[in-house]
C-alpha positions in Angstrom: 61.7 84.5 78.0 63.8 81.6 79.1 64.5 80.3 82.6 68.0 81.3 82.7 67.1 84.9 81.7 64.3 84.8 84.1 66.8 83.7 86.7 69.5 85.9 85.8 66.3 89.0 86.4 65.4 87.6 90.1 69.4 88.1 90.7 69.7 91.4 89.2 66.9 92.4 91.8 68.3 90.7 94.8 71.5 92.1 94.3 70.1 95.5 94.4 68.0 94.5 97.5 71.0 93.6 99.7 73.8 95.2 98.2 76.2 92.9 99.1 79.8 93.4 100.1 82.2 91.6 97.8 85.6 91.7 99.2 88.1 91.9 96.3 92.3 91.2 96.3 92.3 92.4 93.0 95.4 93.8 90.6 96.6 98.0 90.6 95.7 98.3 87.1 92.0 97.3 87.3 91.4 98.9 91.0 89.2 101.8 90.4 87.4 100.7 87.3 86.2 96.9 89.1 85.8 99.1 92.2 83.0 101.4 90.1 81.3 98.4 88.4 80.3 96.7 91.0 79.1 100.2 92.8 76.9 101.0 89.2 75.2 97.0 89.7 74.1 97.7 93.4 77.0 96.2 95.2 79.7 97.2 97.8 83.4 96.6 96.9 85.9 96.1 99.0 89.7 96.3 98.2 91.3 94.8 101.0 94.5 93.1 100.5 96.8 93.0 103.9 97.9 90.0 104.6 96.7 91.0 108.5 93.2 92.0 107.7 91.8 89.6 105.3 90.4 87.0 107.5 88.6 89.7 109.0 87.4 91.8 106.2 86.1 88.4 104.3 83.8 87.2 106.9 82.1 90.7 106.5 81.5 89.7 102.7 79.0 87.9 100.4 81.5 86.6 97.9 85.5 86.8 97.8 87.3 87.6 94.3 90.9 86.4 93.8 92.4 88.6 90.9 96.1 87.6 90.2 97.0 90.6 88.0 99.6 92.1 89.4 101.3 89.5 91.8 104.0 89.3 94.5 104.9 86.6 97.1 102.8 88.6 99.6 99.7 89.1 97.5 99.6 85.1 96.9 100.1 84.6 100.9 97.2 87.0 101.5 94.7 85.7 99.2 95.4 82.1 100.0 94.9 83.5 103.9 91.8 85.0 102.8 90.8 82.3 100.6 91.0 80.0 103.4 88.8 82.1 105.7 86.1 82.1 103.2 86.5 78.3 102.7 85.8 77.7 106.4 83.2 80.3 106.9 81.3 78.6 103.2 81.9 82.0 101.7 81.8 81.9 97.4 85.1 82.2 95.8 85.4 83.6 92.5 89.0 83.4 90.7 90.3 85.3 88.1 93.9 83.7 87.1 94.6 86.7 84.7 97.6 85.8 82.6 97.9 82.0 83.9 99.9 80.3 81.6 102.2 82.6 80.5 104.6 82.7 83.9 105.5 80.0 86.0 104.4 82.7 89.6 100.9 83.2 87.6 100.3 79.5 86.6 101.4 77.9 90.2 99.7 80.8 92.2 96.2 79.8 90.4 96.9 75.9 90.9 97.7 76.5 94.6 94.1 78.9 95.2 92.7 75.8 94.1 94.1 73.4 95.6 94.0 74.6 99.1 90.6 77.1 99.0 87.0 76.0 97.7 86.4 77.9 94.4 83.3 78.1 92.8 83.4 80.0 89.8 86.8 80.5 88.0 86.4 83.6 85.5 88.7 83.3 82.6 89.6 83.6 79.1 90.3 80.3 76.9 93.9 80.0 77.6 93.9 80.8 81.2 91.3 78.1 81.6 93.1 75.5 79.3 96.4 76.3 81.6 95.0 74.9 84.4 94.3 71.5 82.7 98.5 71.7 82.1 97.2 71.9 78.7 99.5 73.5 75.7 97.4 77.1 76.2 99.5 80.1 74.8 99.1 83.2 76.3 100.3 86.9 74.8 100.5 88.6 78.1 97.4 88.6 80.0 95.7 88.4 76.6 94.5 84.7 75.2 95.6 83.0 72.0 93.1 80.1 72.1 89.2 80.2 71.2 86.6 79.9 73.4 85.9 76.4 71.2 89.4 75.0 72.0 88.5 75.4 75.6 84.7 74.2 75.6 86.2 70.6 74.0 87.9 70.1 77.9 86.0 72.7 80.0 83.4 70.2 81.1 86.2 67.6 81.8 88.4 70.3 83.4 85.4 71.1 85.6 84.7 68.0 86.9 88.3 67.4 88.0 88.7 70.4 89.7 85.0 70.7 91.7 84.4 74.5 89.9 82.7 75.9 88.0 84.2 77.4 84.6 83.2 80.4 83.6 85.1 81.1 80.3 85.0 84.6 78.5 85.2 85.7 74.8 83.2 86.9 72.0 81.0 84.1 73.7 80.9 82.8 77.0 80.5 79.3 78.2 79.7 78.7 81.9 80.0 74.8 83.2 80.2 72.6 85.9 80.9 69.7 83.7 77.0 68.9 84.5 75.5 71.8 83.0 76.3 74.2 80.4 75.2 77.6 79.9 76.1 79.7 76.6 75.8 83.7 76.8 75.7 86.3 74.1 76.0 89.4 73.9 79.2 92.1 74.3 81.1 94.4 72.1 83.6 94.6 70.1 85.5 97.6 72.0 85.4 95.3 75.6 88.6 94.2 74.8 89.7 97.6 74.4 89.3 98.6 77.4 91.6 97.4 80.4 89.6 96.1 83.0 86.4 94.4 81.4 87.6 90.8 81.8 88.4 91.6 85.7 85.3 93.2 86.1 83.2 90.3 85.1 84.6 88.5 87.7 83.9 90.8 90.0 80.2 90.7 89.1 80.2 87.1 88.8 81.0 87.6 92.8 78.3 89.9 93.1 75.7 88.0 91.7 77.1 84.5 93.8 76.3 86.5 97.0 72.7 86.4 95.9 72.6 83.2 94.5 74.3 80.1 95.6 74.0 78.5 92.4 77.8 79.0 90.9 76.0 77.9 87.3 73.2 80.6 86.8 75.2 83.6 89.0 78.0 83.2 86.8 75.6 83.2 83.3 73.5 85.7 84.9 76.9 88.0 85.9 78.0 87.6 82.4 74.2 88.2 80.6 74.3 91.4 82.5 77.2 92.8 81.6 77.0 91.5 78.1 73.8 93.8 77.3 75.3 96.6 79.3 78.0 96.5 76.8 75.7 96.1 73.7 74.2 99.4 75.3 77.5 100.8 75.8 78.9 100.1 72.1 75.4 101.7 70.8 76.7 105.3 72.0 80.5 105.0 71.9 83.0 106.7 69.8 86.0 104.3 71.1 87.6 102.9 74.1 87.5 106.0 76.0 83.8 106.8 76.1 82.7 102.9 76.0 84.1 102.3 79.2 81.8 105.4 80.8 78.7 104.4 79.0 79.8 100.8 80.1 79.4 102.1 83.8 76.1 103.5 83.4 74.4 100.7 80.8 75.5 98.7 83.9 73.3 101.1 86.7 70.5 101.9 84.5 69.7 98.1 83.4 66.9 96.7 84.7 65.4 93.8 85.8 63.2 93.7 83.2 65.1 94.5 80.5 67.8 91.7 81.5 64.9 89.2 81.5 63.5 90.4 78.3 67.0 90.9 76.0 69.8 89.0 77.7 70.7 86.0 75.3 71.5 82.3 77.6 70.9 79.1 76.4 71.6 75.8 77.8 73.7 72.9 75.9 72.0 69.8 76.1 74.6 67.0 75.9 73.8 63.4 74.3 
């Protein structure tokens, strides 16, 4: 057993400990589904996105998530309110900048969470990460049209400029802070089947940054975890329909132990 899957155990158990609240401002689509994923790990979601309440609901939580699914003028105002709050109170920030790249609104509302909040731990696929760099990322939708190895070459670069860590998603994941650099296995096939995977990553990523403080190993550990849940899930599913309920309860009945023992991180050890 490595250290990283030992870690990403010890989290697993904390979170189910405390059960922390993680306040999410997340898109319509993926409401309900994020909402039960983080109730199956052990935490407490929140969907609080008033522009008049959010400074009060996020000093309540462990961990703020910024999802930019489905935007509007307001929603930007309200999570750069709330992302401020959190900045001041040293709360972690996780953002998601779902579809960044392929719309000026998406692309400039992630640039300005960053540039006026703290994030630690942006969750994203490969061409939502490389549009943050202003780098030629093409996007199909929300979905991405770069690999996971287009966006490792400038992830640890991209990092380092921005003072986040990356946390970037695909049939594997890379987690860096342009220090350290954590690979995870694991997942399905049908994940990207199912709306709502992606977004709930991130919303375990928050989950598991409540508990830890370390943006490096929460993020792995997040993404280990649901990783082998979906190994799990895809073992018993048909299609997209039952995979995303055997999803849910791969996710409450792993345990500690069986995270430490089958989850799959390395670490890249640069020259």
């Amino acid at each position: 057993m490595s250290d990283p899957a030992r870690k990403a155990a010890d989290n697993l158990r904390a979170l189910r400990q405390n059960k922390p609240l993680v306040h999410n401002i997340t898109n319509f689509v993926v409401m309900n589904y994020t909402a039960n994923a983080l109730l199956a790990c052990g935490a407490s979601p929140v969907m609080a996105h008033a522009e008049n309440e959010v400074e009060e609901m996020v000093a309540y939580a462990g961990a703020l998530v910024l999802n930019i699914g489905s935007l509007t003028d307001v929603w930007v105002a309200a999570m750069l309110k709330a992302g401020r709050r959190a900045t001041a109170l040293g709360k972690p920030i996780i953002l998601d900048p779902v579809g960044s790249g392929a719309t000026t609104l998406r692309t400039e509302a992630a640039k300005s969470i960053l540039a006026w909040t703290k994030v630690s731990v942006v969750r994203g696929n490969a061409s939502e990460i490389l549009s943050l760099a202003g780098q030629n990322a093409t996007t199909k939708g929300v979905d991405s049209t770069d690999s996971i190895e287009d966006a490792a070459k400038a992830a640890g670069t991209l990092a380092r400029e921005l003072g986040t860590t990356l946390a970037i998603t695909g049939p594997t994941d890379l987690v860096t802070d342009g220090r350290r650099t954590l690979v995870i296995e694991g997942g399905h096939s049908l994940m990207p089947c199912v709306t709502g995977t992606g977004c709930s990553a991130t919303a375990l990523v928050g989950a598991f940054h409540a508990v830890d403080p370390d943006p490096v190993s929460a993020a792995a550990s997040a993404l280990a975890f649901l990783g082998l849940a979906g190994e799990r899930a895809g073992a018993q599913a048909s299609g997209p329909g039952s995979f995303q309920i055997h999803l849910l309860d791969a996710l409450f009945n792993l345990t500690p132990e069986d995270l430490a023992k089958e989850c799959r991180i390395h670490e890249e050890h640069h020259a």
